[in-house]
Legacy VTK file of the C-alpha trace (Angstrom):
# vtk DataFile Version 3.0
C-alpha trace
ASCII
DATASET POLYDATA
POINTS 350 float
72.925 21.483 -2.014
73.955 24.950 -2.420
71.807 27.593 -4.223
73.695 30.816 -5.310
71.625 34.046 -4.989
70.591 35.148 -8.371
72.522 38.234 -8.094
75.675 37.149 -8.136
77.447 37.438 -11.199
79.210 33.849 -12.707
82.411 35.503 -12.352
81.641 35.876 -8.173
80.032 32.327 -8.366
83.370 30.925 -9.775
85.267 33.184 -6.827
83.276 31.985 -4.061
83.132 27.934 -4.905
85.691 26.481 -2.530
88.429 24.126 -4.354
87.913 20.542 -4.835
91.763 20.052 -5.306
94.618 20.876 -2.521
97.477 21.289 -5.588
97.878 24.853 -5.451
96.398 25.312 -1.093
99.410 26.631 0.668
99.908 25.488 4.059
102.263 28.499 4.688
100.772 30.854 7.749
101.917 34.521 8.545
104.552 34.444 11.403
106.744 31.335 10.113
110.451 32.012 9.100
111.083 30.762 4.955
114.839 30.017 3.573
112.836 32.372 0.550
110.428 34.694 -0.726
109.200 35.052 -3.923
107.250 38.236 -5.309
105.778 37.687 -8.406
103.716 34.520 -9.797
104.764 34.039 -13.466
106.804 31.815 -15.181
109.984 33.074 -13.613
109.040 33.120 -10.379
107.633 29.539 -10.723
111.097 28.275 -12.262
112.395 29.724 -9.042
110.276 28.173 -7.175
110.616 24.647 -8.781
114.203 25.417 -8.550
113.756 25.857 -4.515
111.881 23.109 -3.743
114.501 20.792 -5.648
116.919 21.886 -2.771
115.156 21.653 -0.193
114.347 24.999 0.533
111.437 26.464 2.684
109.762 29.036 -0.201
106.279 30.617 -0.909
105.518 32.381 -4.174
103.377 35.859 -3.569
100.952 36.959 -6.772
98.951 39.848 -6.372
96.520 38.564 -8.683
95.815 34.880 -10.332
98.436 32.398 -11.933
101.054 33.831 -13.721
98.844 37.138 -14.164
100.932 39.048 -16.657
100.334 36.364 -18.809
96.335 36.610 -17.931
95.852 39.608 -18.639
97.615 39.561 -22.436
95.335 39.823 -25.524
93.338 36.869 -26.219
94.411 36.082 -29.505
98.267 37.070 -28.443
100.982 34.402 -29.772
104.453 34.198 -28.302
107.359 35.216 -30.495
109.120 32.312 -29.074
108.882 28.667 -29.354
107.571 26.007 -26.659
110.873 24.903 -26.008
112.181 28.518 -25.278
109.026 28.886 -22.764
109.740 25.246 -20.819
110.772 25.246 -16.981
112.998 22.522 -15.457
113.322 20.817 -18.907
109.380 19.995 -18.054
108.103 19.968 -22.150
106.068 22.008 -23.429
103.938 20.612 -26.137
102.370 23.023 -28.270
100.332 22.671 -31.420
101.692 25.815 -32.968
105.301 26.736 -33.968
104.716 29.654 -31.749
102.832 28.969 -28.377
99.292 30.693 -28.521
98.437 32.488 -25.033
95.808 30.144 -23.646
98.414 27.382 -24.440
100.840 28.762 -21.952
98.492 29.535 -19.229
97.624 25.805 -19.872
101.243 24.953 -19.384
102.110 26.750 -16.694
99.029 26.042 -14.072
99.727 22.304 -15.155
103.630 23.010 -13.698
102.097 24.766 -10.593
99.347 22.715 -9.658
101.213 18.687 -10.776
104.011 20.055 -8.634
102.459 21.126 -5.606
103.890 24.255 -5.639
103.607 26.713 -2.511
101.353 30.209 -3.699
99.492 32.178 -2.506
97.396 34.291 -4.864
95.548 37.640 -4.745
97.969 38.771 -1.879
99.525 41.998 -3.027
102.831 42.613 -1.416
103.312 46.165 -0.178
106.585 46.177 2.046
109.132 44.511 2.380
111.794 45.377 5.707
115.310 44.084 6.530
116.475 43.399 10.256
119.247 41.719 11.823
119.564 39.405 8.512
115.769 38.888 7.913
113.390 39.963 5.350
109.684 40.859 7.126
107.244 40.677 3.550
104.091 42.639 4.538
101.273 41.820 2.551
97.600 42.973 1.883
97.029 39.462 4.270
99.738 38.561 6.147
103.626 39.306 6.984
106.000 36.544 6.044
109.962 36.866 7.541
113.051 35.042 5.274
116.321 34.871 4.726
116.052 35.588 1.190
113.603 37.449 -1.015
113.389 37.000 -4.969
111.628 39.870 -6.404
110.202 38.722 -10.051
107.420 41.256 -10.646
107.643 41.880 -14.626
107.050 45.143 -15.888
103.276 44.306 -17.189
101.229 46.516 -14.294
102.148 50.127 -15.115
101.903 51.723 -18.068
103.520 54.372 -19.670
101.362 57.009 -19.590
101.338 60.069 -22.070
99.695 62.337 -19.809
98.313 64.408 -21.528
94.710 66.108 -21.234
91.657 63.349 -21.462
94.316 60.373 -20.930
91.344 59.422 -18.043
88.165 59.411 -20.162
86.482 56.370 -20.045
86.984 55.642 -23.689
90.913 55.574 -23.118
92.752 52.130 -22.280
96.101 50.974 -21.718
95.726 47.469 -22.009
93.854 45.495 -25.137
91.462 42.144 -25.258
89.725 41.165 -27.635
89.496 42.853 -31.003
85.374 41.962 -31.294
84.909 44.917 -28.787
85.851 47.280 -31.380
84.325 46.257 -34.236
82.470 48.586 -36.507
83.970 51.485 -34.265
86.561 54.278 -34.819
89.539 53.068 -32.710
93.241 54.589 -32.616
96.140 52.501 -31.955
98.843 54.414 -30.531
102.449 53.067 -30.607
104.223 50.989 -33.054
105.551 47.806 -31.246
104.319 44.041 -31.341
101.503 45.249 -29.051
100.328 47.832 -30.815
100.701 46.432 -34.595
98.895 43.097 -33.368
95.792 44.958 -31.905
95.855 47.174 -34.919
95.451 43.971 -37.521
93.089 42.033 -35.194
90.513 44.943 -34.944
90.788 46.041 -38.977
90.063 42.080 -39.216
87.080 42.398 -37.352
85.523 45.345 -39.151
87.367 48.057 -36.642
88.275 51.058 -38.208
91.715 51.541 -37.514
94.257 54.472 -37.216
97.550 54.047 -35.854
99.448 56.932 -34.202
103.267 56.325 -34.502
106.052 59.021 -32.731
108.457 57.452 -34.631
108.616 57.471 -38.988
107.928 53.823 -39.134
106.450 51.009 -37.517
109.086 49.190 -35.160
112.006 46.957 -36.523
111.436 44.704 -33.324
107.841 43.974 -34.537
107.395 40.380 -35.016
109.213 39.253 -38.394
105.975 37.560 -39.554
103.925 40.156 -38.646
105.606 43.267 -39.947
105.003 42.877 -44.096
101.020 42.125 -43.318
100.984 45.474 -41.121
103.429 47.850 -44.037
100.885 45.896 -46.342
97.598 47.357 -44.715
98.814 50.605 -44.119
100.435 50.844 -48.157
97.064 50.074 -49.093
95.288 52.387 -47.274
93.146 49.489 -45.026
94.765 50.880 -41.733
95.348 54.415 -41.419
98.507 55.666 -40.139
99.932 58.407 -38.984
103.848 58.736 -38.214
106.123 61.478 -36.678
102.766 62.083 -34.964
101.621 62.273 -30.933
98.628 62.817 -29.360
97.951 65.903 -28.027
94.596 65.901 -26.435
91.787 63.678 -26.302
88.013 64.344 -26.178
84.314 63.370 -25.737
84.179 62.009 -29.450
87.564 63.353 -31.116
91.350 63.851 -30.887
93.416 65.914 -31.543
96.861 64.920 -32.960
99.936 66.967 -33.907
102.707 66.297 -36.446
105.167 68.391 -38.612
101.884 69.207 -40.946
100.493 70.713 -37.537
97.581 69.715 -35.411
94.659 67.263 -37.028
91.459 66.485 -35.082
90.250 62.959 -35.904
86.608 61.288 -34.793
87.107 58.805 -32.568
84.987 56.421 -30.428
88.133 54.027 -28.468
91.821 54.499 -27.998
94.530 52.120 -27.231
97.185 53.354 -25.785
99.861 50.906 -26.152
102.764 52.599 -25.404
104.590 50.330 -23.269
105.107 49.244 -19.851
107.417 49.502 -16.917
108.691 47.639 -13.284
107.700 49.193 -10.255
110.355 50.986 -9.338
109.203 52.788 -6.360
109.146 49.294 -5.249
112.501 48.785 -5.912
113.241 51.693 -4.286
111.455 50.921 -1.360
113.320 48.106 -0.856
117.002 50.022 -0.894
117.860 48.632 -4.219
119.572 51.115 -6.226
118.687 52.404 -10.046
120.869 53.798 -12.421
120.866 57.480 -13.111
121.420 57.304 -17.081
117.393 57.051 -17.698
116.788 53.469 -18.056
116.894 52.989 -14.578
118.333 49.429 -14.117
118.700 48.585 -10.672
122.079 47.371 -9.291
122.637 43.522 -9.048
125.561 41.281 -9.360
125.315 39.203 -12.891
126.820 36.056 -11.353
124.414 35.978 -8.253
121.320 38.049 -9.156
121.874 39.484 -5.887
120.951 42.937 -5.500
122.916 45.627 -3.708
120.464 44.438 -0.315
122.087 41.670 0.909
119.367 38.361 0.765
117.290 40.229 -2.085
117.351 39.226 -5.585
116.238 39.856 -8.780
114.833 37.481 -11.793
113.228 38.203 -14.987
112.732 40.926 -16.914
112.658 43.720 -13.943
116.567 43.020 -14.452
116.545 45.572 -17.328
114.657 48.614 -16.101
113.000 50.603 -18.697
115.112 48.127 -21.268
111.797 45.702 -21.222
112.797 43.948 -24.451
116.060 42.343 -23.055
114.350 39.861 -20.704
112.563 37.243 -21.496
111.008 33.987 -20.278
113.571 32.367 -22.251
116.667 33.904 -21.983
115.798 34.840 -18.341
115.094 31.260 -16.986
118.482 30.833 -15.789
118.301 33.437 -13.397
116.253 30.782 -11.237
118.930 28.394 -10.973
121.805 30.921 -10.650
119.743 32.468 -7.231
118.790 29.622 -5.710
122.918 28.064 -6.343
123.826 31.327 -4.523
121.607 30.938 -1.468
122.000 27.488 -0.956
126.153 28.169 -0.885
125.712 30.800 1.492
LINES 1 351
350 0 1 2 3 4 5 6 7 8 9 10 11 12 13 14 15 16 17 18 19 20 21 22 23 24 25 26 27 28 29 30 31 32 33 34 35 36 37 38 39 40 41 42 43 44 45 46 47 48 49 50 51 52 53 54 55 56 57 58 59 60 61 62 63 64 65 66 67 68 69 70 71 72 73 74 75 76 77 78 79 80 81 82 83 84 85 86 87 88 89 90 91 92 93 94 95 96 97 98 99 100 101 102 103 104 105 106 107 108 109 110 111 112 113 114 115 116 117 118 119 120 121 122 123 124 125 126 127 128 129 130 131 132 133 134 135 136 137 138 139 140 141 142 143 144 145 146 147 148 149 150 151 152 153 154 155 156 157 158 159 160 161 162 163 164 165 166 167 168 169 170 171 172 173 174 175 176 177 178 179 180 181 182 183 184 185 186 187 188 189 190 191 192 193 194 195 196 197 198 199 200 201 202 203 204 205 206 207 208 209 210 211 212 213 214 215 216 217 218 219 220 221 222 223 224 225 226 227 228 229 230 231 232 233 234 235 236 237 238 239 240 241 242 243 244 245 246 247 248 249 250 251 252 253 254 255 256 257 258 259 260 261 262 263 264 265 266 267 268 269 270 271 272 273 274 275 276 277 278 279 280 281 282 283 284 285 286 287 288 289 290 291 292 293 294 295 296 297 298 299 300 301 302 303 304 305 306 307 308 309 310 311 312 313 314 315 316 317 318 319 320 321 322 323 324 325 326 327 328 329 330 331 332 333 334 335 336 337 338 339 340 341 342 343 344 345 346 347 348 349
């Protein structure tokens, strides 16, 4: 019988309990030589995965943090803007109770895929290098150093933000990412940006008694914003339920205010929380790193060939979303799924 010391938190409790089931152990040691490499644990690095072991190959997926973690770390209440059949992998189905896929639904879905197929991960191993030699890939990671013969690099965009930098963008009351709307209920919260992450967050806190002021650059909210979304959000804001402000940016944030300017000049608003959700981008000094090359026009899409999803690095490919650069709305789960099948064609032909 074990007895956990009462000061360890249910969260380190759940960390330290050793599995009961071997469906997601890897068996995969530092040292050995893999056909491929996989960096990044979400959905499209599992479909290349699922697509490797159907041929055979030797592969290991590499997640910095859990099971598909992008995905993790979404808002709670989040629901896809596709449907369950757009989100499926290897024609495995997806069945949803929602015309739209809620978030715990896929995370359901997708550790089902992982742990039913046996799939090789490791998780919480953060890749930091990755070095070419004599035909070989050497994957350094915070545990281990794998070599291949290919490497498939499907990171996302999800883990950097797009900061505003501007003075205060560190104070403790300042976030990037948003959870759950109860935190900021009966509080003064801004919502800065206008996109499907920011218009969601905005509704779910003014739901939950928030009050709510949304910051846009632009003069409107966003014409990608979910088409069932975007009347209830012009709706709130026409009636005056969720302030907004537009042609507006933040110029410095404070203690207890902020200070926004717009063509009617600067405005200093109380404020207890602010959401900055501005949008996201791939690593690219990772990209970099690895000798792949970016486009100088500003959306910095790194060099691949279409057919192959090989990059300009011989052996190293790309999947997913980190395809488009700062273009993060022209990958998705389901119009990027294919990119799994087209790589792992290519390496098994070569």
């Amino acid at each position: 019988m074990c007895l956990w010391p009462a000061v360890l938190s249910l969260k380190q409790k759940i960390l330290l309990k050793p599995l009961k089931s071997s469906a997601i152990l890897s068996t995969a040691k530092s040292g050995e030589v893999f056909d491929v490499i996989i960096v990044g644990g979400g959905p499209i690095g599992i479909a290349c995965a699922l697509e490797a072991k159907k041929k055979g190959l030797k592969y290991l997926i590499l997640e910095k943090g859990t099971l598909v973690n992008s995905l993790y770390n979404y808002p709670s209440n989040m629901t896809f803007f596709s449907t369950s059949e757009k989100l499926e992998l290897d024609e495995i189905p997806f069945i949803s109770t929602n015309p739209k896929p809620h978030k715990q639904e896929a995370l359901e879905y997708y550790r089902r895929i992982v742990t039913s197929e046996h799939l090789e991960i490791h998780l919480f191993e953060k890749v930091e290098k990755v070095t070419s030699e004599n035909g070989f890939h050497h994957t350094s990671t915070s545990k281990a150093t794998y070599s291949s013969r290919n490497v498939i690099i499907a990171t996302g965009f999800y883990d950097i933000p797009n900061y505003l930098n501007v003075p205060g963008e560190d104070l403790p009351k300042v976030a990037h990412y948003y959870g759950d709307p109860h935190f900021y209920a009966t509080q003064k919260t801004i919502v800065v940006g206008a996109s499907n992450s920011a218009v969601d967050a905005a509704l779910e806190i003014y739901r939950k008694g928030g009050d709510v002021t949304m910051v846009v650059r632009g003069p409107a909210i966003g014409e990608r914003v979910k088409y069932w979304v975007k009347p209830d959000i012009d709706n709130r804001i026409d009636e005056g339920s969720i302030k907004a402000v537009f042609n507006a940016e933040i110029k410095e944030i404070k203690e207890r205010e902020v200070v926004i300017t717009s063509k009617e000049g600067d405005q200093v608003l109380e404020n207890d929380w602010i959401l900055l959700l501005t949008g996201y981008r791939p690593n690219f000094e990772f990209l970099k790193q690895l000798g792949i090359s970016l486009s100088n026009d500003g959306r910095k899409i790194p060099q691949y060939n279409p057919e192959t999803m090989e990059s300009n690095v011989p052996g190293i490919y790309l999947a997913g979303v980190i395809c488009g650069g700062t273009e993060t709305h022209k990958w998705f789960i389901e119009n990027s799924r294919v990119h799994a099948k087209m790589i792992i064609k290519n390496i098994v032909s070569s």
